[in-house]
Every structure is written in structure tokens, then in C-alpha cells.
C-alpha positions as CSV (number, residue, x, y, z in Angstrom):
1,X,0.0,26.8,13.5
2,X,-2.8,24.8,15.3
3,X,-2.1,22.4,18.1
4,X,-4.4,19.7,19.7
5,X,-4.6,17.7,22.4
6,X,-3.6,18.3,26.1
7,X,0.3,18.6,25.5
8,X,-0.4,21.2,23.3
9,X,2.1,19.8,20.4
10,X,2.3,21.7,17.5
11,X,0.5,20.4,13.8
12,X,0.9,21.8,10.8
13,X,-2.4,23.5,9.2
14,X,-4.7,21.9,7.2
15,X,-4.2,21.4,3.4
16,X,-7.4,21.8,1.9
17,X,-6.0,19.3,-1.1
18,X,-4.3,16.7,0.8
19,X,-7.8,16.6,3.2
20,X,-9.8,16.3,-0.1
21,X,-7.5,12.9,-1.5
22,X,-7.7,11.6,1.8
23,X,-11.8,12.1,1.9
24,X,-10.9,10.4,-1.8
25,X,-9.0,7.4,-0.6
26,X,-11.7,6.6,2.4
27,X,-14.7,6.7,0.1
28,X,-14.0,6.0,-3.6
29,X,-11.1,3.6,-2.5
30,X,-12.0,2.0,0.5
31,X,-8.8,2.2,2.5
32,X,-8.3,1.3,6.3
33,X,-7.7,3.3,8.9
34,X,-4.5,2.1,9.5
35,X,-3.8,2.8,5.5
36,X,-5.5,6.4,6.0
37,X,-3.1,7.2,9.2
38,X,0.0,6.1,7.4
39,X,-1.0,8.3,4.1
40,X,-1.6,11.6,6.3
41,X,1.9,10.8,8.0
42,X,3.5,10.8,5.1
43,X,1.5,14.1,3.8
44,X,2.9,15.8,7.2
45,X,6.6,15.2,6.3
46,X,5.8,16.5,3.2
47,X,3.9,19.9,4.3
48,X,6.8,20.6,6.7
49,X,9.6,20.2,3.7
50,X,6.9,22.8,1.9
51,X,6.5,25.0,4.6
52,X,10.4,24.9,5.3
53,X,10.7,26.0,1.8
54,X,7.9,28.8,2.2
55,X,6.7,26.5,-0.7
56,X,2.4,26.3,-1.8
57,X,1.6,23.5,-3.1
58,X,0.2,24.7,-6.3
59,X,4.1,25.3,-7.2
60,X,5.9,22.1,-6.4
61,X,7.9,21.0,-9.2
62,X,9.5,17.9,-10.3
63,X,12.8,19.0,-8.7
64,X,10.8,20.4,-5.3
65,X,10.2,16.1,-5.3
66,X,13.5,15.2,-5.8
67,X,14.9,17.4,-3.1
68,X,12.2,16.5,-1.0
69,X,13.0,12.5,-1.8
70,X,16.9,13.4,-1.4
71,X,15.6,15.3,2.5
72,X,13.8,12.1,3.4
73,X,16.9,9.6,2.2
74,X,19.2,11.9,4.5
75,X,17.1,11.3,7.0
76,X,17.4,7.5,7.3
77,X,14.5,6.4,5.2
78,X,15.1,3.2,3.7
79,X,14.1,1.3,0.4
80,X,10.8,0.5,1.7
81,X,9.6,3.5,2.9
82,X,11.1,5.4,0.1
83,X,8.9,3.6,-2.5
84,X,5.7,3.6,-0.2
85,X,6.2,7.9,0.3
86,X,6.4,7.8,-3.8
87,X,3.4,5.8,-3.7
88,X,1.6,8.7,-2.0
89,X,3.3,11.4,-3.8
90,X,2.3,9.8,-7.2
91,X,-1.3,8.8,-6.0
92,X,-2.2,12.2,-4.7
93,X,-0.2,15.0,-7.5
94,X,-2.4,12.2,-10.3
95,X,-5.4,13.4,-8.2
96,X,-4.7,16.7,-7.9
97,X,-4.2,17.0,-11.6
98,X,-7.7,15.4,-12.7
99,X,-9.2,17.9,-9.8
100,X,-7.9,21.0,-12.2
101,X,-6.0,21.7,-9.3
102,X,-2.5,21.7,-11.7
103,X,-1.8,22.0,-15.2
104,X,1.1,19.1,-14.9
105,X,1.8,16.3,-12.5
106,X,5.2,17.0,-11.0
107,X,5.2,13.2,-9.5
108,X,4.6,11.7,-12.8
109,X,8.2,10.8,-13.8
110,X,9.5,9.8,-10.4
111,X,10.6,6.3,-10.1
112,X,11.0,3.8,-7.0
113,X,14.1,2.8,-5.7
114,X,14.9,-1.0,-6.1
115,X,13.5,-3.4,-3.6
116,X,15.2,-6.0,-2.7
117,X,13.6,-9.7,-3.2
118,X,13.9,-10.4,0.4
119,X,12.2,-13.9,0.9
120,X,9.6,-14.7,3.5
121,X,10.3,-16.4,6.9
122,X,8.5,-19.8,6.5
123,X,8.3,-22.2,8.9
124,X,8.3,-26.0,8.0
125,X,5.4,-28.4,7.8
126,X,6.7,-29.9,11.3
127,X,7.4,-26.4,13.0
128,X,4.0,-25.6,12.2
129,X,2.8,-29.0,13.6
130,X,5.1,-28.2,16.6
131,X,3.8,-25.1,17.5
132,X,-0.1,-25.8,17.2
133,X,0.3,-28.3,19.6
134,X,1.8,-26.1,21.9
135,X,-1.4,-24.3,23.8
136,X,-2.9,-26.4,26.6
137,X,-6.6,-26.6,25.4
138,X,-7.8,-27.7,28.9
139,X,-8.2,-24.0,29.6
140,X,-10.1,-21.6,28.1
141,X,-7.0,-19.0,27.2
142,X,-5.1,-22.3,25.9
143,X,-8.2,-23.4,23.4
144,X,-8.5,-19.7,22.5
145,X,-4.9,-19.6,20.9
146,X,-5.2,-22.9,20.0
147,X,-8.0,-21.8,17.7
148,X,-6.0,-18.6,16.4
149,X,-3.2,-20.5,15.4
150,X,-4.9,-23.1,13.2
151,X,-6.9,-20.1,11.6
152,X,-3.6,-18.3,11.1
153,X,-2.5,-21.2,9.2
154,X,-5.6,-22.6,8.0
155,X,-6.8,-19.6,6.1
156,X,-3.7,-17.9,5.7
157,X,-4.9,-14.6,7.5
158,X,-2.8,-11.0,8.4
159,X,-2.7,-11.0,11.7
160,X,-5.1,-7.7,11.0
161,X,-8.0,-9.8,9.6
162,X,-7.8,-11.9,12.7
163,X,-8.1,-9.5,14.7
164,X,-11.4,-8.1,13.0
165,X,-13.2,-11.5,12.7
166,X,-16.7,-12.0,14.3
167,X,-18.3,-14.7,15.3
168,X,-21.0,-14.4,12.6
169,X,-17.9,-14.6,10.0
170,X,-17.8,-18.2,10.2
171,X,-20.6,-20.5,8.2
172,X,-20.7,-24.0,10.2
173,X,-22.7,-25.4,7.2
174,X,-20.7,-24.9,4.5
175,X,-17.0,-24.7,6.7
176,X,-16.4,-21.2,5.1
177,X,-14.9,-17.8,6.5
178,X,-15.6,-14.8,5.6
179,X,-12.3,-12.2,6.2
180,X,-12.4,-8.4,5.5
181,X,-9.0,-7.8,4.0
182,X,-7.2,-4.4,3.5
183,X,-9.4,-2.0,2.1
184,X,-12.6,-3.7,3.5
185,X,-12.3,-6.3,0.8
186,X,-14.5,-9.4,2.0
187,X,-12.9,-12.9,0.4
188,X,-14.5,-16.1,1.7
189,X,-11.6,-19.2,2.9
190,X,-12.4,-22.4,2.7
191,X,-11.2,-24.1,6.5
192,X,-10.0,-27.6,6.3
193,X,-12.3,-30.0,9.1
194,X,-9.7,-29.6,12.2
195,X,-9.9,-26.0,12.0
196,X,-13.7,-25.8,11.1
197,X,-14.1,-28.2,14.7
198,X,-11.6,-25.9,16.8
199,X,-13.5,-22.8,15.7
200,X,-16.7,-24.0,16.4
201,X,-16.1,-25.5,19.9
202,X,-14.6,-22.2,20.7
203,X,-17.9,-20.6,20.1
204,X,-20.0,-22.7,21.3
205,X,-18.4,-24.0,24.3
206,X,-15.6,-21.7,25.3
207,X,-15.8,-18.0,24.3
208,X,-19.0,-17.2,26.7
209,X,-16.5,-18.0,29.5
210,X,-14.7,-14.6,28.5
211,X,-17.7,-12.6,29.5
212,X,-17.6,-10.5,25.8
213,X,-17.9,-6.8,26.5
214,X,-17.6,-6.3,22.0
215,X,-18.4,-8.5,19.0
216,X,-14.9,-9.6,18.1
217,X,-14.3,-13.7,17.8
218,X,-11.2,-13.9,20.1
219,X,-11.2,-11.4,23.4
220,X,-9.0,-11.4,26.4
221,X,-9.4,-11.8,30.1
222,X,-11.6,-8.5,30.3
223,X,-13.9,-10.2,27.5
224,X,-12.1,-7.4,24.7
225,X,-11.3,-8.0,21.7
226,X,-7.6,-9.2,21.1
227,X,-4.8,-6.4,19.9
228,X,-2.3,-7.1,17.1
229,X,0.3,-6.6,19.5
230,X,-1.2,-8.8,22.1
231,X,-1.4,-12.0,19.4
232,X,2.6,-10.9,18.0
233,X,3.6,-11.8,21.3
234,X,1.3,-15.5,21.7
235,X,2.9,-16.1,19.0
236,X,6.7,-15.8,20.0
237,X,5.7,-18.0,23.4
238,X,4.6,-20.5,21.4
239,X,7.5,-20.1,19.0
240,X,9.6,-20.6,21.3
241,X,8.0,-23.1,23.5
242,X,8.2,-25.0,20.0
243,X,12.2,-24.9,19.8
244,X,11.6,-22.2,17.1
245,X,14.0,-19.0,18.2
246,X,14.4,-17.4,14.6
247,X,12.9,-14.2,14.7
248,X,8.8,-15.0,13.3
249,X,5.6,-13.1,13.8
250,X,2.2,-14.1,12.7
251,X,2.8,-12.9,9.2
252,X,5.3,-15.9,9.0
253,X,2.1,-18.6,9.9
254,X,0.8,-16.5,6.2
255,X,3.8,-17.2,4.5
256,X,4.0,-20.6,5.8
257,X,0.3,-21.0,4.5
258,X,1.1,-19.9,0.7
259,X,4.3,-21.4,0.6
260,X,2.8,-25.1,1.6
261,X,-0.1,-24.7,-0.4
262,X,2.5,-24.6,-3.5
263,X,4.9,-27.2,-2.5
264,X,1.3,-29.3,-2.3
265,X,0.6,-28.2,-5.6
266,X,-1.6,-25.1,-5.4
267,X,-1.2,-22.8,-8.5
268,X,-0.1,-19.2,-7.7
269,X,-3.9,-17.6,-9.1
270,X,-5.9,-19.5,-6.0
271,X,-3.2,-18.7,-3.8
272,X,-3.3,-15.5,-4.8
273,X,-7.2,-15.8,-4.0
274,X,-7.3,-17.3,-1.0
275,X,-4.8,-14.3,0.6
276,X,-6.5,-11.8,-1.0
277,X,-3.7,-10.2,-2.4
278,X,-5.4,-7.5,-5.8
279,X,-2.1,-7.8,-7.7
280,X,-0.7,-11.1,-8.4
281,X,3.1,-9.5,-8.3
282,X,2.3,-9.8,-4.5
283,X,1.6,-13.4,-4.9
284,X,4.7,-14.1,-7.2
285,X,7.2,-13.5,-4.3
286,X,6.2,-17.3,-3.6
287,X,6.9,-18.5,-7.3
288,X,10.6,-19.6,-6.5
289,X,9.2,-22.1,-4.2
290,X,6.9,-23.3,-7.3
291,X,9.6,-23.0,-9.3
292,X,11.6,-25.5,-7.6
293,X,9.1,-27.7,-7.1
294,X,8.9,-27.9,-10.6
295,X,12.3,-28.1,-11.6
296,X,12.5,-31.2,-9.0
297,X,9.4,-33.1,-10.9
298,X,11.1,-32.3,-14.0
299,X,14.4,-33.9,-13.1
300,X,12.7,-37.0,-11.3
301,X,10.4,-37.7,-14.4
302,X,11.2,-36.7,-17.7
303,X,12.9,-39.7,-19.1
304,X,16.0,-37.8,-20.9
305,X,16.7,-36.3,-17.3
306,X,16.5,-39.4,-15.7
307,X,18.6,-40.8,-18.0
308,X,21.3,-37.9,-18.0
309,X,24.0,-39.4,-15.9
310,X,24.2,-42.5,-17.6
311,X,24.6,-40.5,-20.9
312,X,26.8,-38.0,-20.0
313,X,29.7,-39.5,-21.3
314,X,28.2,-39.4,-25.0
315,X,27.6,-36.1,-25.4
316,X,30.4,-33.8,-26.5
317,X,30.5,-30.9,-28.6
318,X,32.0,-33.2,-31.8
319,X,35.9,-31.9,-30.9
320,X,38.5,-34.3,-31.0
């Protein structure tokens, strides 16, 4: 058993297959780092069921994975990270077959466990207004977060993506950004004017005053780039300076984005665009909202609906 670091903490050793789909999933795939961490993670529980089990690899069998599944559900794990730790079972054992590695994929029958269709946190078109207005953009820290939170809700970005941006990401002349999504996927936004004017006066007039020390778009007092962490909790200030106190984070100014867009009008594909989302399923969590929209045109306008209550009385199922 190897250790590293200066608290000496034990690791397991090296699996010379599970390094090999991990070189995999950062080349031929493209994933982050933050995808890459959470994969190896998941390959660690897995290595110490194994090496519990005084189990190689090479003889895992469909029931090693469902023990294994039933030793992670004992220990807490819930829907979620059930179906993302058969997501990594699945992906590698597939890999490990077309390597030669195995003769049969022990993964390939395993099934996820039901999700629930939790709905997004979405804040209304007046919250939203509510909250923007809430950064004093007399100062430079105010005009900063002024300028993150019409991004957040102009382009509909992860809080990840805002992190990332540069300053070259942004086209003045055409009013486009371009945002490197999960996986390094670049998608180009359109920004509506107000945001395209915020983020350009930010540039040119206000983000020199930060004294940037890296390339990133928005930085902090020490002229770094902004953390994830650090924008969570902007936006929970500004939440609640807004008279917002439901629990929101800045995935909810994403949701907000998608779910407007629809109630506007927007149809689910160009939404599904404009987030940058590879499977539309991930879009479709939205569709009740479109679905209700729809529903509510259809009662208001077609002329037999319309005319429903007045005919109500007339219609019965020709009993006496």
C-alpha cells in the first residue's frame, strides 16, 4: 500500500486498467477535471470492496457488482449517486471488454435505480428582476456581480462555465459568448443588449481596477480569478437582500433561464442548445412548463374549448 502526501494517508495501489480508462476518458472523451476526480473516487470505493474481497479484477462477476451495489446502498448512498457509480461501472467493464481485457462484461445487465423527477428551483421573472438590481454598480465589486448575474441569466451558464470565461470569450461585434461547457465543449450564446453593455463596461472600464494577476473575466480583490464557492455565496446575499430566502444557488439563475425562455415560447431543441446540454432528456426536465403553457393556449383559443362551459349541459352520454 502506497501513501502520499505529508500526512502520510494510505491509497490503494494503482490499477493498471482503471488508469488506462481514465487516460481514455481524458483524451478520447474529453472530460473535466472535476469529471476525471469524481470517476477515480468512485474507482477507489470500488478497489477497496475488491481488495476487501482479496478479489482481481479480471474476476469480478455480475454478482461481485451487485454485492458491491448492495455495500455502497448500506452505506448511505442515495438514488443519485447510485446511478452515477453504475454509470462508471458500466462505462469502464464496456471498456475493459473491447480492450480484450475480459471475455464478458459483468456490468452489462445492471440497471439504475429510479430517479425521482424532482423539478428545478426557478425563480420568477420579477425575482430575477429583483435580484439583478440588487449590486450597487457605483463600485467596482458591485458592477462585477452585477455583470455575473445578468450573464448567469442571460446565457443560462453553470456556475462552472462562469468561472472559466475570459475576457477574449466575448465578441463585442456580433454580442456573442463563447462558453466551454463540460467536457471542453465550446457552444456560442447569443447575449441580449443589456448584458452585451454590462459586460463590456466591465472590461473596458472596470476590471483593470482589480489589478488581474490570471486571465479569467471576473477576479477578486487580489485580481484572482473567482471560485465556485466564492460566486454560491454572492449569490445567496443577493438572494436574500432580494426578499428571496428559499434555498437557490446559481444553478437556479440556469433553470430560471430555460424555464422563461419556454414560457416565452422557446422550443425545447434551442434551449437545449443554448445550455449545452448533449442529450435532450436533460433538456426535457423543462417540458412540463411547455407543456402547460400549451395546455393554457389551447384552452384560451380553440373555439370548442372556449365554448365548453356554455355547452356542458348538452353533452351526456345518451342515458335517460
Amino acid at each position: 500500500m502506497t501513501t502520499f502526501g505529508n500526512d502520510q494517508r494510505p491509497t490503494m495501489p494503482a490499477n493498471p486498467w482503471i488508469d488506462r480508462y481514465l487516460e481514455h476518458l481524458l483524451v478520447s472523451k474529453g472530460l473535466s477535471e472535476n469529471s476525471l476526480t469524481a470517476y477515480a473516487t468512485d474507482f477507489e470505493s470500488l478497489l477497496e470492496f475488491l481488495t476487501e474481497k482479496a478479489l482481481p479484477m479480471e474476476r469480478v462477476t455480475p454478482q461481485t457488482l451487485l454485492l458491491y451495489l448492495l455495500h455502497l446502498r448500506r452505506k448511505g448512498l442515495g438514488n443519485r449517486s447510485m446511478a452515477r457509480h453504475l454509470s462508471a461501472l458500466r462505462g469502464f467493464f464496456a471498456f475493459a471488454l473491447e480492450e480484450g481485457w475480459l471475455v464478458e462484461n459483468p456490468a452489462e445487465l445492471l440497471e439504475n435505480p429510479k430517479l425521482p423527477r424532482t423539478l428545478p428551483e426557478v425563480l420568477s421573472r420579477e425575482e430575477v428582476e429583483r435580484m439583478l438590481e440588487r449590486p450597487d454598480t457605483r463600485t467596482k465589486l458591485g458592477f462585477r456581480d452585477r455583470t455575473m448575474l445578468e450573464l448567469l441569466y442571460a446565457a443560462g451558464l453553470r456556475v462552472s462555465e462562469l468561472v472559466d470565461l475570459r475576457p477574449l470569450d466575448f465578441d463585442p461585434q456580433t454580442g456573442v459568448l463563447r462558453v466551454f461547457g463540460k467536457g471542453s465543449k465550446e457552444r456560442l450564446v447569443p447575449l441580449h443588449d443589456l448584458a452585451q453593455r454590462f459586460v463590456l463596461a466591465y472590461l473596458e472600464s472596470w476590471r483593470n481596477s482589480f489589478k488581474p494577476l490570471e486571465e479569467h473575466m471576473f477576479l477578486n480583490r487580489s485580481g484572482k480569478g473567482l471560485t465556485r464557492q466564492a460566486i454560491w455565496k454572492l449569490i445567496k446575499r443577493y438572494a436574500q437582500e432580494a426578499g428571496i430566502f428559499r434555498e437557490i444557488s446559481p444553478h437556479t439563475m440556469r433553470h430560471s433561464f430555460a424555464t422563461h425562455l419556454l414560457e416565452g415560447g422557446a422550443d425545447l431543441r434551442t434551449v437545449q442548445i443554448l445550455l449545452g446540454h448533449a442529450d435532450i432528456s436533460a433538456t426535457e426536465i423543462y417540458t412540463h412548463l411547455q407543456t402547460s403553457r400549451l395546455l393554457a393556449v389551447h384552452r384560451e383559443h380553440h373555439p370548442r374549448s372556449a365554448r365548453q362551459s356554455g355547452r356542458a349541459a348538452a353533452v351526456h352520454d345518451g342515458s335517460e
